[in-house]
Every structure is written in C-alpha cells, then in structure tokens.
N, C-alpha and C positions, 0 to 999 in steps of 0.2 A: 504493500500500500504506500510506503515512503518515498519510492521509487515510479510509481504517476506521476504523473504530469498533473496541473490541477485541473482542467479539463475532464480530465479521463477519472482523475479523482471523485469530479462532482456528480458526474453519470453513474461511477459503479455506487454512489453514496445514494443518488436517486433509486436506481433498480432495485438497490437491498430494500430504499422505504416500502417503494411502489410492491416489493414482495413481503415484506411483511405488513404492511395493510391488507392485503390480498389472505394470507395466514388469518389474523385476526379478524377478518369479517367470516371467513371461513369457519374459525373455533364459536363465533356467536350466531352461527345459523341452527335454528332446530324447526321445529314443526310449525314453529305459531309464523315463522318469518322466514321460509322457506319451504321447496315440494319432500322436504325431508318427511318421512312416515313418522307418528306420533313416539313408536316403540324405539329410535334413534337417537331420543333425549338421552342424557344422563341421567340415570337416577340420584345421582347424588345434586343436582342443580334444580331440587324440587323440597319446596318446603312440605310443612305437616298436611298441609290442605291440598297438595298437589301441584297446587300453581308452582310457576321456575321461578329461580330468583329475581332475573331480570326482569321481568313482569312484574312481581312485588313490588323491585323497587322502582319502576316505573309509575303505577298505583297511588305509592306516597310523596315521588317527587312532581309536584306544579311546576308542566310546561306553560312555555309563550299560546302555546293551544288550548290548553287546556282554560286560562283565564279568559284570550278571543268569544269561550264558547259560554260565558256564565249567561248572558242571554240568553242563551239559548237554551241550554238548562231551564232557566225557569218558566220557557215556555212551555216545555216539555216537561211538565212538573207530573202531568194526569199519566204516564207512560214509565217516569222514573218509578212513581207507587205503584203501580199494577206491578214490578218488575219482583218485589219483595216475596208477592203472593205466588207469581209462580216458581218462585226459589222455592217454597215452602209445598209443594203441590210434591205427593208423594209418588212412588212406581206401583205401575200396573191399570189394574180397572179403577177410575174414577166412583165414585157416592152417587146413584144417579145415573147415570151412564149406559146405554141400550146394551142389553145383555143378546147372547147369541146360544142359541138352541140348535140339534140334531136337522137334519131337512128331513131324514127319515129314522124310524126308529132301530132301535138292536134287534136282530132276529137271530136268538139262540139257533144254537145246535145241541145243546146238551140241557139238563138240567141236572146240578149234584144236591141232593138232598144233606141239610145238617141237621142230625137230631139230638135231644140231649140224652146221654148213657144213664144218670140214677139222678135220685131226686137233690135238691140243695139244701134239703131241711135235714131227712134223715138219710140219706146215703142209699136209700132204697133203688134198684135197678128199676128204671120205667120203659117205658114203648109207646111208641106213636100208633094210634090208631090208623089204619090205611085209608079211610076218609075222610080225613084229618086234613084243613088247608093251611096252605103257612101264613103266618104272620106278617112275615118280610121278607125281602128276596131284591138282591143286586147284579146287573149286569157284570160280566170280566170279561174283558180282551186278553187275549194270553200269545204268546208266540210261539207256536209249535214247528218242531223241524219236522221234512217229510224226506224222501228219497233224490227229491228232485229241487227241494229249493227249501222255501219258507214259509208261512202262513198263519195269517192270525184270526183265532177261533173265537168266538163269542160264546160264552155258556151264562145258566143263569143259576145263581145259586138261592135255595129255598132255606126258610131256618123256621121251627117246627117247634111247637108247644108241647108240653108232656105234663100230665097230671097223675099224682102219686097217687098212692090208697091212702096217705095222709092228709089229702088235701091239697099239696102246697104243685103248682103251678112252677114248674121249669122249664126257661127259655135256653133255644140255644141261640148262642150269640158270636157275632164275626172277632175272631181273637183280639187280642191289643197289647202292644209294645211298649217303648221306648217314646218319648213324647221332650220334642228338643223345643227350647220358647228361645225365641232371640227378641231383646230390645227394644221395641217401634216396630215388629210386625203384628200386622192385622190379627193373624192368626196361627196358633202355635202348629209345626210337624209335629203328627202322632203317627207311629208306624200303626196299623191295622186293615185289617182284609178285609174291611168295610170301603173300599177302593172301584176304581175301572180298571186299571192293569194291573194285572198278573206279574209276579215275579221275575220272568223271561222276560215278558218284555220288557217291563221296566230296565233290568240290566241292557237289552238290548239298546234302550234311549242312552243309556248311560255309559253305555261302549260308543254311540255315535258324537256323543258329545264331550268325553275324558279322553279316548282312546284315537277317533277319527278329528276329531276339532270342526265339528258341526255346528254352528249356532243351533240357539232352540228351532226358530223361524225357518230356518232350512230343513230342520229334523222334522218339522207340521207340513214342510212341503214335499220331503221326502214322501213320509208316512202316506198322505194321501193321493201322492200322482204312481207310486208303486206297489201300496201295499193295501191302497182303497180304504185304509184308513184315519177317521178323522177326528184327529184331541188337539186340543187347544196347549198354547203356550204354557199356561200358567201348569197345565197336566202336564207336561215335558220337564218344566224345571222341577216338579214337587218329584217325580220319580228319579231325575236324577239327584238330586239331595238326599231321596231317602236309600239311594242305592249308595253314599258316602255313607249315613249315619249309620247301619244298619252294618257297616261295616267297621265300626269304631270298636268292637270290642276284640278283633281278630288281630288289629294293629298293636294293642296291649300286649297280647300274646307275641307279634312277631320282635315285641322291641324287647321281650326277657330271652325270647332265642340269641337274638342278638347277641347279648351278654355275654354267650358260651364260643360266640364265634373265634376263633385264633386271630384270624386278619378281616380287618373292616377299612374300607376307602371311606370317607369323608370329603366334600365337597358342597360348595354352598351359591347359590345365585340371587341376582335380586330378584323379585317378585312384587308385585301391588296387591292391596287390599282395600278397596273404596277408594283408591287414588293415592295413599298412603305407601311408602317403599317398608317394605315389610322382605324378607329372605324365606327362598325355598332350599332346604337341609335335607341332605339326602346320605344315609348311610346304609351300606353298601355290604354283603360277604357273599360267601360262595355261593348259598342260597337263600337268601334272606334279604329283602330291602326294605328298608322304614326312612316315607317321607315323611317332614312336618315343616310347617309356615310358622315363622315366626321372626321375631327381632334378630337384629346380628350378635347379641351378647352372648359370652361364652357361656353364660346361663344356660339357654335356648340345647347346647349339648347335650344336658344332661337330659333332655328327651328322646334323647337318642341312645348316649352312650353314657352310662352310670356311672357312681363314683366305684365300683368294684369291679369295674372292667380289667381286665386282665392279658386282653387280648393283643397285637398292634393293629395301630392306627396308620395309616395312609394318607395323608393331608397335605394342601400346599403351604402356603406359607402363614398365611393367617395366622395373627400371637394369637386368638384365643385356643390354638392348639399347642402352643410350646410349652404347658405345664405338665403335658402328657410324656414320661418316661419312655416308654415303647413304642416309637413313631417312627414311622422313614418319612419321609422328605419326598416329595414327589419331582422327579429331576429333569420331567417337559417342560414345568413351568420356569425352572431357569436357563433350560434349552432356550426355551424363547427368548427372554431376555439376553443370552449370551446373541444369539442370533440379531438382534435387535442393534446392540453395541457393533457387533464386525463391522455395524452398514454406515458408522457414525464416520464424521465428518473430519475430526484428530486421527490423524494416521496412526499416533500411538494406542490412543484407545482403540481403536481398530482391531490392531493386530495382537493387542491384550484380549479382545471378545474374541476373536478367532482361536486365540489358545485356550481361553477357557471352555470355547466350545466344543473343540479339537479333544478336550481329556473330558469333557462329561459323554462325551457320545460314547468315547473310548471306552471307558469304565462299563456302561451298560453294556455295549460289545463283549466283554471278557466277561462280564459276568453271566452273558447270553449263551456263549458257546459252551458255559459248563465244563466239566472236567473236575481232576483233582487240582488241577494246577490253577484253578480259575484265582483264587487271593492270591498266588504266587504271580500272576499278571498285574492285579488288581494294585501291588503293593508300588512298582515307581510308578503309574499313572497317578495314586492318589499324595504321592510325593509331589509331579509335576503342579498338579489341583491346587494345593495347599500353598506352594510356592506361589505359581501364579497369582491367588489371591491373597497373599502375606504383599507382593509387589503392589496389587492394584489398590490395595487397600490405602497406599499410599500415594498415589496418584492425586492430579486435580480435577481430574473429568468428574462426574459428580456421579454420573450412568456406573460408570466403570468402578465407582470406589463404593456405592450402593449395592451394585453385586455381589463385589466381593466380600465387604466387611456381613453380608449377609448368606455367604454358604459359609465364613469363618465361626460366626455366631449361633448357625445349625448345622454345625458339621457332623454331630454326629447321627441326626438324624437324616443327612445327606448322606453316608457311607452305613450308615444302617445294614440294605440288603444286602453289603460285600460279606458280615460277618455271618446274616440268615439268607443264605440262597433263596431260602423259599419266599420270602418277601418280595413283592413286586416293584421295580424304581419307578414306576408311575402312578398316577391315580386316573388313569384313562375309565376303567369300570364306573366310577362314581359319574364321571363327566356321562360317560354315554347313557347311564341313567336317568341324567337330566336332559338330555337332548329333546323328548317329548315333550315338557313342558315349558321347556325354551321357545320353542316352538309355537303352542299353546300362547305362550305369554303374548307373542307379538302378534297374535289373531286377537284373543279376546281381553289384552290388560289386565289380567290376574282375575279376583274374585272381589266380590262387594262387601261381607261379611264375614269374622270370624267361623259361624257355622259352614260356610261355602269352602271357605280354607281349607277346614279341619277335612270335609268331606273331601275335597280333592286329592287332596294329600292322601287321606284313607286307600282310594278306588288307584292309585296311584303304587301305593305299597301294595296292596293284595295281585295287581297286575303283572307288578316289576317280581313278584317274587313266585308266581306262577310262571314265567317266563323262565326263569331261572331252573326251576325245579321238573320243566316239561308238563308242565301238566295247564288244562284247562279251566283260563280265570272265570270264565262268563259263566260256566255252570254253575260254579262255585258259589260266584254273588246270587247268581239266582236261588239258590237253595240258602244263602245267608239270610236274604229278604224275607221268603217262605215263613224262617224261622223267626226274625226277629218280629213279625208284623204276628204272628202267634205270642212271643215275649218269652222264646224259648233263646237259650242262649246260643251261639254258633258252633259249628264242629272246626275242630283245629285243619287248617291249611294240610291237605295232602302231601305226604312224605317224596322226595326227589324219586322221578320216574328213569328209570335207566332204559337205554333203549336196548 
C-alpha cells in the first residue's frame, strides 16, 4: 500500500469502501427487507416477542417520517382502534360465525355392539336383552389396509343399557383417558372413543403431518380428492395432538433406557414456539432416541440424560456439555472450522488451518483403518495436533488462535476415541436425527404451544426409535391411541428386529 501512487491509492481505498458497504447491506438483509425466506433470519436477532432487533429498534426510534405523518395519524384515529381489537381476536372458529355440516350423511358398514359385563352396584354378571335398543351410538372412520391399497371404513358403534336383578341400571360407556388443558384454550384434549376417527387413522393424519410435513389444509385436501373423505381442520389438528399426547408416556420409558445406553450422541438446534426461539435436543444411541423442546440451559439435559449417566457422551462443543467426564468431542465440527481458516486471507493463518486440518483428518484415518497398530499411528499425529495448536495459540489471527486455544482446552475429549476404539469421532447420528425437523422447521416455524412441543417431540422419539430398531412406528401409535383413549396404559416399544 506504501508503494501506490496516490491515485491508485484513492481507488483501491474506494473499492475496499464500495465493498464493504456492499458486505454490510448484505449482513442487514433478512425477510422483512429483502426476497430472503422468513426461516433465513437468525434466531439469535429476535427478541422474546419474535420481532428482530432492528425492527424494535426502529419502533422506538422517531424518524423525520415518522413526525411528517402525526396528521395523519390523527386522522386515522377510527383504524389505529379497530387495530387493538383485532390483535386480541383469537385462532380458529369465531363466536357467531356460520358453522359447516356433512352434505351427506355416514353410511355405516358395520355396526359393533358395546354392552356392559356385570352390574356397578353389586358386581352381578348382567345381559342385554336382544330387543333391547341402544341409548347412544357414534359414527368412526377408521383406516383399514387391504391387499391393494387403502380404505376408510365407517362403522357405527351402539352402547347398551343393562339392568341387574338389583335394580340398578348399567350403562356402557365410550372409555376415557388422559385429559391435557392448556392456558386460553377454548377447550380442554380429552383422549376418548367418544370421537370420528379411529386410531389408524388418526396416526395416519399424524404421519402426514410429523413424518411427510403436510399442513392441516393440505391433509383436508388430500383426505377428500383421494380418499372421498371429508373432516374438517380443527378434526386434523385434535388427532394429530392426540397422536403426541397419547404418546407421552412411552417417551418416559424411552429416556430410562436411555440411561443404560454405553454411547449417546447429543446434538441440539434452534426451534420456535409461538415465535419465541426455544431449542430442539435430540439424544441419540444404538436404538433409542428421545427428543425434547426446550431452553438452551444445561438444565434442559437432564431431560435427557440424568445425573447417573454413566455412559459416553458424543457432543460438539457447547460448554453446557464440558462438565461431562466421558465425552468425545465431535471432530466435523472442527473439521469445518479448520476448513474454514485454510481459505483465510493471512497466508500464515492459512497454512496453520491446513495443518491443523491435514492431522485431524489424519487421526480419524488411522483410527479408521483399525489394527493393533492403530494408537501406535495415532501417537506423532496427535504430537503434530498438539504442536500445531501450542503455535497457533499464539498467533494474532483471532480464527486461528480460537481454534486452537479450543481443541487445547478439550483435548481430551478430542483424542477421546484414540484411547476407546469403539467411540465414534463424530456426532453425525445425532445430526441426521435432526434433519426431519430441520426441515419441518423451515415449512411450518416450529409449534405454537408448549402442549404442541411436547407432542412433536413425542411422535418424533417413538418414530426415530422404531426406525432404529426395524420395526413398524404407525402401528405402534395406533395401538398406543386405542389404549390410551380407553386410559389403559401403553405397551413398551418393540425389542430391535434382526433381519
């Protein structure tokens, strides 16, 4: 630069403005002030209410605009009040509002009679007379599999009075569950078989919407241009909720197996909840996975993994995992990073990222090819390692001396699986765990309520862990529901299927 002419000086002084203006209008574009997609925001550039920061503080600073328009404001006075009332105006069907009916009625195929076994006073066995009518009786759709596809069958079921040689008058009646109230809803989830859908299909709405990433509105358009079937929105979302809740108590059980597991990967992403940045935790073993939504505090673990764990842990870098004894280091994630440095602009930071990258690939290499001789390879690579970053540590580059002073500070849970072969240097498992609702998240922006959380996470873990084990989830949840809408409790998750 000293050696320009000034001319040539004032040009390369310009270019560099003219390009980091171009940078910086670039780092402040997101959704609201560019064709950027809403899911491209940072989550961390959102406050508690969801709005970004520079909106907020947009909000409370008074532009030259803002004062031009106080006329006009107050002409506009009958428009700003109206605006309060529809902030306040709740989801779903309005108070009031034209309700929507069948155009034609259900026409069973079946009829299943429910009568009751003995009496409620004295325990006496009773019987239904044969010309006996029932009392009440409810339509079910159900989803039946056939040879050649799919099918949903309408039955109607009867519930029958029975009177003892006591006297006393016993009804039978549709079972009942589990009964979840959230908050400011209208009305509480109650699991029971006083319902329109059946079991199956319920799962099936709730595989179209966890598993395929269906909106509801899609799944009511499905439903009736393929399957001649026709439920309403609000029936789509209550069966898929009750296909989470129904499954709450299965995740219990999956997160004490957990416990027992040897190696668990650990991995965590952001997530929304009502707009709110909330984290989706996903832990991970051979056969077993338990999600859960929650805060990022190292707290939020121990819904996962207990304080009597015993097992190793698999994790990136996140401190709230470094109080953990038995950990490897997950060694992509500073692949990257080393990767990342090679490309820097310091020739010497440069060719310090390439050596560090050059001995972590190494490393997993030797310990890849196995043998007896593998820590006997392992031993000057994690010489060079260690060297490399005692140098870089002392560097000025800031990239290059962050790296380093940071596999110096987890080193040993960076060289970890040299000492346990069996250990894995990645946490790739956990990652691809989360890839579905990664996914999910930049379709629908997470969930609206903690009861929606919990459930997704549920339907989430009993999926990820029937995948795992070979065996089939959707039955599964169907025969969970069956149960729990009776208020019987669930049968433990099927044992790993060997082919």
């Amino acid at each position: 630069m000293e050696a320009l002419e000034h001319e040539r000086l004032v040009d390369v002084a310009w270019n560099l403005r003219e390009f980091a203006v171009g940078q910086v209008e670039r780092l402040e574009q997101n959704s609201t002030n560019s064709s950027r997609p809403p899911s491209s925001d940072s989550p961390y550039q959102k406050d508690a209410k969801g709005d970004s920061v520079a909106n907020e503080a947009e909000k409370q600073s008074p532009s030259a605009d803002d004062t031009d328009k106080k006329d006009t404001a107050q002409v506009s006075t009958p428009t700003d009040q109206s605006q309060p009332e529809l902030a306040k105006r709740s989801s779903g069907k309005q108070p009031g509002g034209q309700g929507f009916w069948r155009s034609e009625p259900l026409i069973p195929k079946a009829r299943i009679p429910h009568c009751p076994e003995q009496c409620a006073a004295c325990n006496a066995r009773v019987q239904v007379p044969h010309d006996c009518a029932p009392y009440m009786g409810h339509h079910v759709l159900e989803l039946e599999k056939t040879p050649s596809g799919i099918c949903i069958v309408c039955t109607l079921h009867h519930y029958y009075i029975a009177v003892c040689h006591c006297g006393h008058e016993t009804k039978a009646r549709p079972g009942e569950g589990y009964i979840s109230s959230v908050k400011g809803r209208k009305k509480d989830l109650k699991l029971t078989e006083y319902v329109l859908v059946g079991p199956m299909l319920a799962t099936f709405l709730a595989a179209l919407s966890n598993r395929y990433r269906m909106s509801r509105v899609k799944i009511r358009e499905f439903l009736a241009y393929w399957l001649n079937t026709e439920l309403g929105v609000g029936t789509i979302d209550r069966c898929i909720r009750e296909a989470g809740i129904a499954c709450f108590p299965v995740v219990e059980e999956l997160v004490k197996e957990l416990q027992e597991a040897d190696i668990v990967g650990l991995d965590e992403t952001p997530w929304y909840e009502n707009g709110r940045l909330k984290w989706l935790w996903v832990a991970i073993s051979k056969f077993t996975a338990v999600f859960h939504i929650g805060t990022r505090k190292k707290e939020e673990l121990l819904n996962l993994i207990m304080v009597g764990f015993t097992g190793w842990l698999v994790t990136d870098g996140y401190m709230g995992y470094r109080d953990r004894e038995r950990r490897q280091r997950c060694l992509a994630h500073l692949i990257r990073k080393a990767i990342a440095l090679s490309g820097a602009v310091d020739q010497k930071a440069a060719k310090m990222g390439d050596w560090l990258l050059r001995e972590l690939k190494g490393l997993i290499k030797a310990m890849a090819e196995g043998g007896e001789d593998a820590k006997k390879k392992c031993c000057p690579i994690l010489a060079r390692l260690k060297r490399a970053c005692i140098l870089g540590e002392k560097e000025e580059h800031s990239k290059l001396r962050s790296l380093a002073r940071e596999i110096l500070n987890d080193w040993d849970a960076v060289v970890a699986f040299v000492k346990n072969p069996n250990l894995p240097p990645t946490n790739n498992d956990a990652e691809r765990a989360l890839r579905h609702a990664v996914i999910s998240r930049r379709i629908s922006f997470g969930t609206r309520t903690p009861e929606g959380s919990r459930a997704y996470a549920a339907l989430l873990s009993i999926i990820e862990t029937c995948r795992l084990r070979n065996q089939d989830p959707w039955s599964y949840i169907a025969q969970t529901i069956a149960l729990a809408r009776k208020g019987i409790a669930p049968l433990p998750i099927p044992p790993v299927l060997t082919a």
